[in-house]
C-alpha positions in Angstrom: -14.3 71.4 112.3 -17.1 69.3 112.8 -18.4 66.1 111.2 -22.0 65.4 110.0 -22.9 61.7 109.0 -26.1 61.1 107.1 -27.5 58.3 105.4 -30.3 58.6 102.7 -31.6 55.2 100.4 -33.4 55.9 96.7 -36.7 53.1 96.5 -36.5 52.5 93.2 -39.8 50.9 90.4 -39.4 50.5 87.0 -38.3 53.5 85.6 -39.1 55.3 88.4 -37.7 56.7 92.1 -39.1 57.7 94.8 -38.2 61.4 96.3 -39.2 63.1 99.2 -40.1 66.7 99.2 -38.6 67.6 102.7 -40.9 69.9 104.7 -40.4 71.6 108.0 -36.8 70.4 108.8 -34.1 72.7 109.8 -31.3 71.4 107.9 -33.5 70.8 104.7 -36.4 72.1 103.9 -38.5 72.6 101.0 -36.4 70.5 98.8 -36.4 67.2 96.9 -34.3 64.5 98.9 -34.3 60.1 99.2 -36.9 58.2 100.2 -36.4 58.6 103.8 -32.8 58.9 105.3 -31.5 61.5 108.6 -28.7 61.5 110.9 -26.3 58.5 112.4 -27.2 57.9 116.2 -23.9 57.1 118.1 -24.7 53.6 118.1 -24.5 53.6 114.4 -21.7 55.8 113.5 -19.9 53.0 112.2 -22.8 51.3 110.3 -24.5 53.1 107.5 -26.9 50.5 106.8 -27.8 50.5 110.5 -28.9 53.8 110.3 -30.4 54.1 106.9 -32.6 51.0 107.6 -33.9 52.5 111.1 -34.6 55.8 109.3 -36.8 53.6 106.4 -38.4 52.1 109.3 -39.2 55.4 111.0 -40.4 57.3 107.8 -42.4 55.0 105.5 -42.7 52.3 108.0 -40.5 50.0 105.5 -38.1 47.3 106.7 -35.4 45.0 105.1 -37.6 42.5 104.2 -39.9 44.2 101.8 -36.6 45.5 100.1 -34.6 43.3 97.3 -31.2 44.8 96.1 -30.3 46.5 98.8 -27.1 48.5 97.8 -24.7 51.0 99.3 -23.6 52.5 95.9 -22.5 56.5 96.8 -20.2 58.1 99.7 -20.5 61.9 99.0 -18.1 64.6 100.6 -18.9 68.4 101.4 -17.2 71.1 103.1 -19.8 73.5 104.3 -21.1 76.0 107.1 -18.0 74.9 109.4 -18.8 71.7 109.1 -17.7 68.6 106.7 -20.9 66.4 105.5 -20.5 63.0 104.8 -23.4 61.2 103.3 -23.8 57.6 102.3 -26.6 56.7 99.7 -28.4 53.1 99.4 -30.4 52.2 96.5 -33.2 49.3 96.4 -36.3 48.2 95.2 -39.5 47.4 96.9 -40.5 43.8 96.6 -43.6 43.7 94.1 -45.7 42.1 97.2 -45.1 45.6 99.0 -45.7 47.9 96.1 -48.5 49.8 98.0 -49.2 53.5 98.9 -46.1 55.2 100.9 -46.5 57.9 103.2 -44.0 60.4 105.3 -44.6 62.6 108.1 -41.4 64.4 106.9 -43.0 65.6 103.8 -44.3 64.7 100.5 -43.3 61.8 98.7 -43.7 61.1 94.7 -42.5 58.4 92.6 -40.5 60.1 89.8 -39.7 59.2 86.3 -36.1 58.7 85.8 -35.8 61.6 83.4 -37.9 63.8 85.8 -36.1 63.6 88.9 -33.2 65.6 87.6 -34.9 68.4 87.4 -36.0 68.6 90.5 -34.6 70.8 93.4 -32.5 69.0 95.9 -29.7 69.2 98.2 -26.5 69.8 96.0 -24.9 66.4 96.6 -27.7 64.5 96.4 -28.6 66.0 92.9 -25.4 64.7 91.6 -25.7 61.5 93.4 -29.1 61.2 91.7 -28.1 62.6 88.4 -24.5 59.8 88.4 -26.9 57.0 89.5 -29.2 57.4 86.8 -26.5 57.7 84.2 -24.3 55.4 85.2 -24.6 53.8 88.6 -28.0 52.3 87.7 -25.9 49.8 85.0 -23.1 48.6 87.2 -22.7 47.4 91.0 -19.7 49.5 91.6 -19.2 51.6 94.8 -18.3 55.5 94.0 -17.5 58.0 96.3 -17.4 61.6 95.5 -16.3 65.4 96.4 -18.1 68.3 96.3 -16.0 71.3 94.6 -18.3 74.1 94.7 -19.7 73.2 91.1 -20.4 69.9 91.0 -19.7 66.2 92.8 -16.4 64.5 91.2 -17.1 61.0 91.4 -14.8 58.0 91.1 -15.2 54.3 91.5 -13.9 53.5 95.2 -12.2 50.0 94.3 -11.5 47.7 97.2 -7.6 46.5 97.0 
């Protein structure tokens, strides 16, 4: 069994989010996913926010410092083509100062109306990761983690004790 870390971060304005529609990857393609996120390089296997804030650096040419509210929020478990998926999901907002135009080379990016983005086609866990945040994540600072069954994403608070 093999083990596949990803990281993906949600920019979030107003009532909006911002999605990327994925275009020419091999492992997604053609698909509504977060703002920018990929793969852990070994030297980050063990630091999510490592990763996701080289990725957002990479892809829309965002760093730390134009975020506010930076927030891991979602750990998200799937069993699937031999392999188990782990992905961990930031949220955050773009300082007002950096509320400019974003662009991708990975795809097509669109800032989404909260009761839009549901709809959308995207990766199965990141739908309900998406769908959870905007019901319920979005009102609390709570860390959840979650396991795909096949029909949906069970998620439950992951308290620290």
């Amino acid at each position: 069994m093999k083990l596949r870390n990803m990281t993906g971060i949600y920019l979030i304005r107003d009532d909006e989010i911002l999605l990327l529609y994925r275009q020419g990857s091999k492992v997604v393609n053609n698909l509504w996913i977060a703002s920018a996120g990929g793969h852990f390089e070994e030297s980050e296997l063990n630091d999510p926010k490592a990763c996701v804030l080289r990725e957002l650096k990479e892809e829309l040419s965002v760093t730390q410092e134009m975020l506010e509210d930076l927030q891991f929020r979602y750990v998200a478990l799937r069993r699937t083509q031999g392999e188990i998926r782990q992905n961990y999901y930031f949220f955050a907002r773009l300082k007002d100062e950096f509320q400019g135009e974003l662009t991708s080379d990975e795809g097509i990016l669109k800032w989404c109306k909260f009761d839009e983005a549901p709809k959308l086609e995207m990766p199965f866990t990141a739908k309900f990761v998406v769908e959870h945040y905007l019901t319920v994540g979005r009102f609390d600072d709570k860390i959840y983690a979650g396991v795909a069954d096949g029909e949906k994403v069970k998620f439950r608070e992951l308290p620290e004790f």
